[in-house]
N, C-alpha and C positions, 0 to 999 in steps of 0.2 A: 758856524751857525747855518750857514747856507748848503752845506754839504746833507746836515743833516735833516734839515729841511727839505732838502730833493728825495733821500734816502726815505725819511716818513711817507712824501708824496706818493715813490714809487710802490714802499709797501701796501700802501691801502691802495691803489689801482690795482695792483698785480692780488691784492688780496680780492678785491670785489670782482677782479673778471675768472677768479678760480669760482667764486662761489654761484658766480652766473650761468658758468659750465657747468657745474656739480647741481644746482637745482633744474638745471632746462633738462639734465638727464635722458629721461623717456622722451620729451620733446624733440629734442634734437637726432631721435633714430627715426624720422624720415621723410628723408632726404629720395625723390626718388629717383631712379638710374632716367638716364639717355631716355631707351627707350619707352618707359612710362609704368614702367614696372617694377618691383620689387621698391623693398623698401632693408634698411639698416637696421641692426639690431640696438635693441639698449647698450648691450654689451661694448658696442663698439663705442658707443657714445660714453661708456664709464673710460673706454681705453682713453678716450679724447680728452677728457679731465683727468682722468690720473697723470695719464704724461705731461698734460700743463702744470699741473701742479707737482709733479715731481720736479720737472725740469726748474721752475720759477719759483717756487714758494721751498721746496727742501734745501736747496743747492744740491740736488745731483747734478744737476746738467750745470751749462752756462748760462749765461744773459742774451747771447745770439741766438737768432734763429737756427733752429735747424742741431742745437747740440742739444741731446736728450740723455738720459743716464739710460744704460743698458737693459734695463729691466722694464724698458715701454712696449707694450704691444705692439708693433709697429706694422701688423699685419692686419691686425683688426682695423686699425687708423687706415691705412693703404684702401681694404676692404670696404668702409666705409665712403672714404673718398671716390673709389672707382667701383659702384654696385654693379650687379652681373647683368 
């Protein structure tokens, strides 16, 4: 009972902060660099919810930080992390 009790818990967390990332979307492109300039694309911000959600709501990935299924932009996410 209890197992499946944590398991429900985890789905609806892990479901609501997919869906928090999927609707900030356009919001969350920007972020702006260092020096005060430029800004991130939407794009890269879809990359930042698809890989969450690939990773945590499909099982590609795993449950640990850090393991992603193959197929994440991991260059847009980098991109976005470090603007020019």
């Amino acid at each position: 009972m209890h197992r499946r009790a944590r398991t429900l818990a985890l789905t609806v967390t892990l479901s609501g902060l997919a869906g928090a990332l999927v609707l900030a979307g356009p919001a969350m492109a920007s972020p702006v660099s260092p020096s005060g300039t430029g800004t991130t694309s939407p794009s890269a911000s879809a990359a930042v919810s698809d890989a969450f959600c690939a990773a945590r709501l499909d099982g590609a990935g795993g449950r640990v930080y850090g393991t992603l299924p193959g197929a994440v932009d991991a260059k847009a996410i980098i991109d976005r992390a470090l603007p020019q």
